[in-house]
N, C-alpha and C positions, 0 to 999 in steps of 0.2 A: 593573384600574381600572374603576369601574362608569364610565357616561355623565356622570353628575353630579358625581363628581371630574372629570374631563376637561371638562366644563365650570366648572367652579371654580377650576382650576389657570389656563384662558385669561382668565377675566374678574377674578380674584382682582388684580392691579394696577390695574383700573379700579376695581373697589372701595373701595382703597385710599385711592382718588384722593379719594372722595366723604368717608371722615374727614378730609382733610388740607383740606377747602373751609373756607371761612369760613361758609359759612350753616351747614352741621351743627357745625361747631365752637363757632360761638354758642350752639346747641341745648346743646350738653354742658356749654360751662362759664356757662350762662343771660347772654349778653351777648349773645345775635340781638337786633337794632333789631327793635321788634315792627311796625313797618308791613313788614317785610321777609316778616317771619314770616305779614301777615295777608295778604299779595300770593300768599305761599307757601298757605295754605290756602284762599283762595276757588281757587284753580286747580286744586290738589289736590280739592277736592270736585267741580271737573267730570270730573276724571280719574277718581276712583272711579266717576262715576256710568257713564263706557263700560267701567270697568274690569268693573262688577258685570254689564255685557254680556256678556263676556269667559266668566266665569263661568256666565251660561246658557247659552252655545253651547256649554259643557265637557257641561252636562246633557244637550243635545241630541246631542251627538256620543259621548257616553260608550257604550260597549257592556254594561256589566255595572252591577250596582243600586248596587257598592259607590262606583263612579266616580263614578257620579250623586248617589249619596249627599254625595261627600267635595263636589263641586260643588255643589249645593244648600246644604252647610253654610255656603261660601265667599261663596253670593253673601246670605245673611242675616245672618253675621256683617260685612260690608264694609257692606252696605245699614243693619244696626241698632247696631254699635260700632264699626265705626272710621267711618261718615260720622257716628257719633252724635258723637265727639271732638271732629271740625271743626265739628258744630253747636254745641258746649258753649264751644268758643272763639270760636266767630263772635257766640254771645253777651256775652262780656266786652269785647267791641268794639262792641257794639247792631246787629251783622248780622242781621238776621230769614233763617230759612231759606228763604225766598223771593229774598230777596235773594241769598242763597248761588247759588240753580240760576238767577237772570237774569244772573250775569256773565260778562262777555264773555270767553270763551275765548282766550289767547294762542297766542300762533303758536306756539310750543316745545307746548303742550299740544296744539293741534289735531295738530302732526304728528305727535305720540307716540303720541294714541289711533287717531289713524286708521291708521299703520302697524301697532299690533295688530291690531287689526279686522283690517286688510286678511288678513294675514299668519293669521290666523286661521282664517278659511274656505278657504283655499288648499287646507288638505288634512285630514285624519283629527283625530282626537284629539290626537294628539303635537304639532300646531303649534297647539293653542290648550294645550297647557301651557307650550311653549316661550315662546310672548308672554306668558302670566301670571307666569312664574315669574323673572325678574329683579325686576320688583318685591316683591314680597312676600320675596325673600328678601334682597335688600339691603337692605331697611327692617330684619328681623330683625340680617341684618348689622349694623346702625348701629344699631340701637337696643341690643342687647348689650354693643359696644363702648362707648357713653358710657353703660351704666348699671354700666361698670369704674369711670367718672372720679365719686371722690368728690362726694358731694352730687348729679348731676344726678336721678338720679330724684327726690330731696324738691323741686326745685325748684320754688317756687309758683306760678310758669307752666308752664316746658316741661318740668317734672318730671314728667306725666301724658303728655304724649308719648313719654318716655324709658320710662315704664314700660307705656304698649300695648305697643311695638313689640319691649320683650324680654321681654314676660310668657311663662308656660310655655302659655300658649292659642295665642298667636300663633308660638310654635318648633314646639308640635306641630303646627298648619296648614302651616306652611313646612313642615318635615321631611316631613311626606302628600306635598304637589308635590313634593318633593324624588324621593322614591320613586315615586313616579306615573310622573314623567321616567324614572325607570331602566327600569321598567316597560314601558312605552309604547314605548321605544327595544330592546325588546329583539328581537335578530335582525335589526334594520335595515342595512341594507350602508353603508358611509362615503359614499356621494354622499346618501343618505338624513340618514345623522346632521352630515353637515355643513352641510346646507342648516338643521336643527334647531339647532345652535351657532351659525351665524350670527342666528339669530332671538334670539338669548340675548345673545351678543355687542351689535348694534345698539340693543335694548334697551336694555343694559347702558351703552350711549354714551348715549343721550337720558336715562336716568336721570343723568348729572351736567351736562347740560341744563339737565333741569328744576331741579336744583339751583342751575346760576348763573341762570337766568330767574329765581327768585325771589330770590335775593340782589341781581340790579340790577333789580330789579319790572319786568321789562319786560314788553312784550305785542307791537308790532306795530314790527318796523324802520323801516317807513315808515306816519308817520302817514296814514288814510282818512279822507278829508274829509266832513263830514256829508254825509249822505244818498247816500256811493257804497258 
């Protein structure tokens, strides 16, 4: 069993979890409340933007041109088509891309980038694929599955969601980390590869998070009163 099955088989129930929600399930059969959906993508655009951090430090830590390479592709394609997606919707709402990077990060979002981040520099290459790669591949995940459920990709909203997220650009990126992960884990001894599952794992929690953060729009438990 390579590392990446072994990670798939533990987070595969959590996975699960995120088609059986109602905000993805909206996505699919196009009945998401669209303020849900636009709570979901101003937060979403601040996540990509440390996400597309994420992705330089892979450049920086890479040892070989091919690594560096696959990382450079990752962080132009996140930076110029998929934050291009959330600007093209944030237009059909009259969000100006400025408006997109002044809003105010929610709690579920601030903790999920900053546990990447953290969890990032900790150590070598392998734990800045480990934080990237539950994203990108549960998106792949869910976007393949509802682009099964008739009609959603024509969808004349989230029909262009459905189809980034299972296009053959975005499986071959996901499939690279995929392999990269196998990669990078090879020869690692199990107190090695476990601390690297765990990163995949917790991820893997805060992605259906952020899932219910945007279904109940939330941002802060306790409201901050001006000026604290």
């Amino acid at each position: 069993m390579t590392f990446s099955e072994r990670l798939f088989r533990r987070v595969e129930p959590i996975w699960q979890s995120y088609l059986e929600h109602p905000f993805v399930q909206g996505i699919g059969d196009g009945t998401l409340d669209k303020d849900k959906f636009k709570h979901w993508m101003k937060q979403d655009y601040l996540y990509l933007i440390d996400y597309t951090r994420l992705f330089a430090l892979g450049v920086v830590k890479a040892h070989d041109l091919e690594t560096m390479g696959l990382f450079g592709t990752l962080v132009h394609e996140t930076l110029q088509t998929e934050m291009q997606l959330h600007r093209d919707y944030a237009a059909q709402f009259g969000i100006s891309e400025q408006e997109l990077t002044m809003t105010e990060p929610a709690s579920t979002t601030t903790s999920y980038t900053s546990y990447m981040l953290d969890h990032a520099q900790r150590g070598g290459i392998e734990y800045v694929v480990a934080a990237v790669l539950t994203c990108t591949w549960s998106y792949n995940f869910i976007g393949r599955a509802l682009n099964e459920i008739e009609g959603a990709a024509a969808h004349l909203f989230y029909g262009e969601w459905v189809r980034m997220y299972s296009s053959d650009e975005f499986s071959a990126l996901t499939n690279q980390l995929i392999e990269m992960m196998n990669t990078v884990t090879a020869g690692k001894n199990e107190v090695e590869l476990q601390a690297l599952e765990d990163i995949v794992v917790r991820t893997s929690y805060y992605e259906y998070m952020f899932w219910d953060m945007a279904e109940h729009k939330e941002m802060w438990s306790i409201p901050v009163g001006e000026g604290r």
